[in-house]
N, C-alpha and C positions, 0 to 999 in steps of 0.2 A: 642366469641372473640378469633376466633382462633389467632389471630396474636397477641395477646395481650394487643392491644388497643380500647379504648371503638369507638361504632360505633354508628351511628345518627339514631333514633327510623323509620323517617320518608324514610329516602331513603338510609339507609344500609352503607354508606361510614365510612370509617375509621374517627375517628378524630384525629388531632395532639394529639402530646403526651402531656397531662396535667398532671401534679403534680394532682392538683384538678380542677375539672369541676364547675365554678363559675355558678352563676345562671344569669350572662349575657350572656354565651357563647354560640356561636351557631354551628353549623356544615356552616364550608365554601361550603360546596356543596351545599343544599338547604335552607340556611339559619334558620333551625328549633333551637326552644333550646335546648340545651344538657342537665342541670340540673331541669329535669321534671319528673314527673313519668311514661310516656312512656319509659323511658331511664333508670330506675332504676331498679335493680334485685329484689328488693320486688311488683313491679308492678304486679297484678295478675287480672286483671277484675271480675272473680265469686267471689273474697274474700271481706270482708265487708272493704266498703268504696275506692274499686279496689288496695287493698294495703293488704302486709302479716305481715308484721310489726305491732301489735297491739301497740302499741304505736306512732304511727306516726299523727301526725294531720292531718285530713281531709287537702285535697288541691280540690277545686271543678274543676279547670282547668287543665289534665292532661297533657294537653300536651302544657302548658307556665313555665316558669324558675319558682323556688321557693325555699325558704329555707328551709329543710323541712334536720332538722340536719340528719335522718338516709337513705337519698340519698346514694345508692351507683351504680357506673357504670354497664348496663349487663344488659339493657331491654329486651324488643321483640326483636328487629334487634341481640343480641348476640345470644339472644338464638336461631333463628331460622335460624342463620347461612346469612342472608343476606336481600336484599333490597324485595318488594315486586314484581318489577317485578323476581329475581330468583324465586319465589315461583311460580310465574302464570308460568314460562319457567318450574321447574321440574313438574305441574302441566300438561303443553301441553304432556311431554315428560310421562306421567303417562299414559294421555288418548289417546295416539298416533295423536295430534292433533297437526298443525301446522304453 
């Protein structure tokens, strides 16, 4: 999140500026939801129940809205700096592929 605001797990876009990310709200760009565990900074896949947060309840559908009180914005898409296609572009640019 370099700019500040949280970014949509599934295709890297900024979203509007929330106060809080409700669990209807979606990303205007590809319509995904924003308050899911894709999207949340405790999201971790190898860790038990793909979440770091030991207190959090199971959600089985990671990437649908839920309430799940210790949501906080800074999923994958922050942490990895952007959408998947940047990654396959600095990926081509790694293997000199084009």
């Amino acid at each position: 999140m370099a700019d500040g605001k949280p970014h949509c797990w599934r295709c890297g876009a900024a979203c509007a500026a929330f106060e809080r990310i409700g669990r209807r709200d979606t990303c205007l760009s590809c319509g995904a939801d924003l308050r899911c565990c894709r999207n949340c900074a405790f999201y971790l896949p190898a860790a038990n129940n793909e979440c770091r947060e030991p207190q959090a309840e199971r959600q089985v559908d990671k990437e649908r809205g839920n309430f799940c009180d210790w949501f906080s914005p800074g999923g994958a898409a922050a942490q990895a700096g952007g959408s998947a296609a940047a990654a396959k572009a600095k990926l081509a640019d790694l293997f000199g592929k084009k």
